[in-house]
Phi, psi and omega in degrees: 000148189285144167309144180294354141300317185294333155332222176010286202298320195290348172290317208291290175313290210329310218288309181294312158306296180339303188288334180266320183274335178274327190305321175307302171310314184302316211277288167344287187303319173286017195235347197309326208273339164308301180316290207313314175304295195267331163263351187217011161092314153046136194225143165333298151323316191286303148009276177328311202272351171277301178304326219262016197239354163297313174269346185270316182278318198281018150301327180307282188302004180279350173292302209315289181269054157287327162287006176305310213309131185042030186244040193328316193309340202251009142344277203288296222270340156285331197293296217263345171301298175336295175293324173298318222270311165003295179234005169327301180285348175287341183292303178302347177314315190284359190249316183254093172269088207215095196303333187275344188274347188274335172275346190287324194264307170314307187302325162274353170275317181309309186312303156315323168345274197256013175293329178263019171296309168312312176285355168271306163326301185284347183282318183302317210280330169297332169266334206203099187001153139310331201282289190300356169311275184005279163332253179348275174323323175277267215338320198270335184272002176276278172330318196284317154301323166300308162320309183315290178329299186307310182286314171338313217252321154267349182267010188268007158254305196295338175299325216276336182284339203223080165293013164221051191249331174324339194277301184289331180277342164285312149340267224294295183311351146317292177288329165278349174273336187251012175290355192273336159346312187295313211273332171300315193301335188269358182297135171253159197246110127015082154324126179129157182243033177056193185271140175327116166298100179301156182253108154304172144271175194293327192296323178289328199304321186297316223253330195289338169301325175279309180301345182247355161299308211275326171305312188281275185325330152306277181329290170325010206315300176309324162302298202302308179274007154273342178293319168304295179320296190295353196244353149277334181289298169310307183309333197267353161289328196269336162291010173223010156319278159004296207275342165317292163300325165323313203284314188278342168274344187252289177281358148217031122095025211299193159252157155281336160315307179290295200301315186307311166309328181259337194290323173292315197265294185299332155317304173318286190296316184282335189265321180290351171281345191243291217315331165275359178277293190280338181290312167341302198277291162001295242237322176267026200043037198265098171280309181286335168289323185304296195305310151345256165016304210272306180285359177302297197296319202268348128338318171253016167270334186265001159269331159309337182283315163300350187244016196265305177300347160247026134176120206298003156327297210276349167291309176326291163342306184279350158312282189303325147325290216256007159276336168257319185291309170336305182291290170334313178268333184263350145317294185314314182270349172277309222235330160313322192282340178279305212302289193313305212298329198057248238201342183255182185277165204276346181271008170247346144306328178277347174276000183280291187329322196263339185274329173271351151330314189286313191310315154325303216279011213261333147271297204297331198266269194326305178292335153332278208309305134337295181304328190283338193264356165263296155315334208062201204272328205276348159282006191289273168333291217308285173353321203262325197266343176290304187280004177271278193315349173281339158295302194316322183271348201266349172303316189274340200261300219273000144330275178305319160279359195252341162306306181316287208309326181303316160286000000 
């Protein structure tokens, strides 16, 4: 086993690259369904089916570490299976300008994605203090932002001069997101083979990940509600995805330069300023307040974005919103699984966190998507931003209530 210094650091490099070599592929990525619209034609259904495979694929990807739970040895090689597959079909991007191949390589990054986050979590919890994680964790995503800004600022003239640079830039962020391989391989692992794998049939394997995420959330009532506060709060984000790229190119009419500035810089700019702010509140666990907070911010980001058609301040505005509620949330649902896990192990709460990411997008995304072509976009935002603050309340009502019952 590595000396208890070398723990910590070789986690800690892992950790930063990881975080630094993927960003350039994120700003990318987060820019797709805008391209796909305003350069390649995008058809409303394609759209749809691009937003909806974010919230949708990870009912899947909750298999991929359903056997992790006390099984350490198999960490590392789930964390880095994940992270390859991920990205792996973006390498042919710069070669196929093909709207369905590009949902097809989102739909295998999404799937993959968010699959090695347990094992990624639980390798932090194992190596590295709680105090100093924490630390460690605002810190390398603050940074990371930092980044974000800096490529926002260059890449937002150059898309708009060389609209098909995209491609190639996408490729190459790819290909740089799977150079941090090397350094997960050198992060150490808990010696030892864990515990025997009993031999399921396909049916338990399948059935048994569900019996035991709903089995924690029974046990768990402090768990079940933050997860519920968090699955209104993500539905009324994900019902209004869809309608995003409609709204800025068929009603405002944007560049790729307005998307980047807000989605790279001013976004960027909301997280690196709020993130020790949220790290705090973090750092005392105060969750059902944290959580309030987070969804509160995301309830006014798509109303700023509706008050965006009478002057565009407030599409800027709405970034920097949904960039401090953003910095809040990716602490919180990355690092909720340590808080709650205590002392047992932590992947089977981040595998809860990820099967409701599926359940949700498993609706939400589509009936968006549906509402915008009846309604449009902007009763979509109102909708979306009503079910966010409706977390908000049942977060402060089922609170109040779990005190009460205590007395």
């Amino acid at each position: 086993m590595e000396h208890d210094n070398e723990l910590p650091a070789k986690t800690r490099r892992a950790l930063l690259w990881m975080n630094l070599s993927h960003e350039p592929f994120v700003v990318l990525y987060a820019l797709l369904p805008f391209i796909l619209r305003k350069d390649l034609g995008a058809s409303i259904l394609q759209i749809s089916i691009l937003t909806s495979l974010r919230p949708i694929l990870p009912v899947f990807s909750f298999y991929w570490s359903a056997n992790l739970t006390n099984r350490k040895n198999r960490l590392r090689s789930n964390l880095i299976g994940a992270w390859a597959l991920a990205r792996l079909p973006f390498l042919a991007v710069p070669w196929v300008e093909n709207v369905w191949y590009l949902i097809f390589c989102c739909a295998v990054y999404e799937l993959f994605n968010k699959s090695g986050i347990p094992a990624l979590i639980e390798i932090l919890k194992i190596n590295i203090p709680k105090e100093s994680r924490e630390k460690t964790f605002t810190l390398y995503f603050v940074l990371t932002f930092i980044e974000s800004i800096v490529l926002g600022l260059l890449m937002a003239k150059f898309l708009d001069r060389y609209s098909w640079a995209w491609q190639m830039l996408c490729g190459s962020a790819a290909l740089l997101g799977l150079s941090s391989i090397y350094l997960q391989m050198k992060v150490p692992i808990p010696e030892g083979e864990g515990l025997a794998e009993p031999k399921l049939s396909w049916k338990e394997k399948v059935v048994q990940p569900w019996h035991e995420a709903w089995r924690l959330l029974g046990t768990r009532s402090d768990f079940a509600r933050f997860q519920w506060g968090f699955m209104m709060g993500g539905f009324g984000l994900m019902l209004i995805a869809p309608s995003l790229s409609i709204f800025y190119v068929d009603r405002l009419d944007l560049s790729h330069a307005n998307v980047v500035t807000g989605r790279s810089i001013l976004m960027g700019l909301g997280i690196v300023a709020s993130s020790y702010f949220w790290k705090g509140m973090l750092a005392r666990e105060n969750v059902d307040r944290m959580t309030k907070w987070i969804l509160a911010g995301f309830a006014l980001y798509p109303l700023a974005l509706v008050l965006a058609e009478i002057h565009m301040g407030w599409f800027y505005l709405s970034f920097i919103l949904y960039g401090i509620a953003q910095a809040g949330s990716h602490l919180l649902w990355n690092l909720s699984g340590t808080l709650f896990a205590q002392e047992e192990d932590s992947s089977s709460f981040s595998r809860v966190n990820i099967l409701m990411v599926g359940l949700r997008g498993l609706v939400a995304p589509a009936l968006g998507g549906i509402l915008c072509k009846w309604v449009g976009p902007v009763w979509v935002f109102l909708g979306g931003s009503a079910i966010c603050f409706g977390g908000v309340l049942y977060t402060v009502v089922d609170k109040f209530k779990y005190k009460f019952e205590l007395r």
